[in-house]
C-alpha positions as CSV (number, residue, x, y, z in Angstrom):
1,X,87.0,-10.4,-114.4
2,X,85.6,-14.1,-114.5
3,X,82.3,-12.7,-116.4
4,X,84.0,-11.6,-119.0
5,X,85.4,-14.9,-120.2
6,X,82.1,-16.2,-121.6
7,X,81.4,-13.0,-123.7
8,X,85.1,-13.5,-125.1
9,X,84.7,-16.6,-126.0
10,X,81.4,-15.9,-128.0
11,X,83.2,-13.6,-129.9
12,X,86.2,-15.6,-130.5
13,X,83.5,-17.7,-131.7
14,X,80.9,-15.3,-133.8
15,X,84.2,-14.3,-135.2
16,X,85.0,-18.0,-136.5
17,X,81.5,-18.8,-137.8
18,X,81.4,-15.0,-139.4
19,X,84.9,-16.1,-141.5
20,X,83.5,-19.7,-142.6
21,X,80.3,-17.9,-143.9
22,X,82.0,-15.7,-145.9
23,X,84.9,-18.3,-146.8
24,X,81.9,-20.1,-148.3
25,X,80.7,-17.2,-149.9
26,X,83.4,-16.5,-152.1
27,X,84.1,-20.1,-152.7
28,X,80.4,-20.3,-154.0
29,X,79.9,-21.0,-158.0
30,X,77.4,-18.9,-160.3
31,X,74.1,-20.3,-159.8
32,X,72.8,-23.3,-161.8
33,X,69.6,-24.0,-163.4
34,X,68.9,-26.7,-160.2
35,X,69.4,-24.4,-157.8
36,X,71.4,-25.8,-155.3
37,X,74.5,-23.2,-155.7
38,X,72.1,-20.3,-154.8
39,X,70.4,-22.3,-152.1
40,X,74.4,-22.9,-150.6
41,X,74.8,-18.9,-151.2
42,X,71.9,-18.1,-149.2
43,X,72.7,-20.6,-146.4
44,X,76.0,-18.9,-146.2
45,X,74.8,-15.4,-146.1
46,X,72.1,-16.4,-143.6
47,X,74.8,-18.1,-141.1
48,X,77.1,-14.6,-142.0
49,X,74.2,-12.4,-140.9
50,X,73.7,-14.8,-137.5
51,X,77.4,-14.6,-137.0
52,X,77.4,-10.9,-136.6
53,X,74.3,-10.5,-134.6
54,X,75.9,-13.2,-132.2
55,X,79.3,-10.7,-132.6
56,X,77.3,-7.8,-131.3
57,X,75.2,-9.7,-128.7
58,X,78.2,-10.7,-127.0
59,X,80.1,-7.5,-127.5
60,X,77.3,-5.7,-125.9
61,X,77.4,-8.4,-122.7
62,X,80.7,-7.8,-123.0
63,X,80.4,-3.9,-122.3
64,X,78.0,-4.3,-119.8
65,X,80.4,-6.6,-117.9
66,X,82.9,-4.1,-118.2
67,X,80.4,-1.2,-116.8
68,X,79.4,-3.8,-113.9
69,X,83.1,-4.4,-112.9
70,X,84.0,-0.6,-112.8
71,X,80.7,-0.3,-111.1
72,X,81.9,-2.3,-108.2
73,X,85.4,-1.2,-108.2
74,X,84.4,2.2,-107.8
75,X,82.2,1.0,-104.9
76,X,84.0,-0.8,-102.9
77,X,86.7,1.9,-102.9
């Protein structure tokens, strides 16, 4: 049960950093001639896309935890 705690918390966290990528997505502005709107719009849909493959990472350590645990359980009796 302990080694699930870490792949919790990595989602609880992918989850966080997922919602403040796309909170600065839909705050971002047209882009302007300099550039610097579309260069915050890609920085925020790079850190969404890192987000969700952190998300799935831990959700597969996560499952793999789970199959582990059971694993045992069903060994030991």
């Amino acid at each position: 049960m302990l080694g699930l705690i870490q792949p919790l918390d990595g989602l609880l966290h992918s989850a966080a950093q997922f919602n403040q990528a796309a909170s600065n997505i839909t705050r971002a502005t047209l882009p302007s001639s300099s550039g610097q709107d579309t260069a915050e719009l890609s920085t925020a849909a790079v850190a969404m896309a890192q987000a969700k493959n952190s998300f799935d990472a831990n959700t597969k350590v996560f499952k793999t935890v789970d199959e582990m645990d059971k694993t045992l359980i069903n060994a030991v009796g």
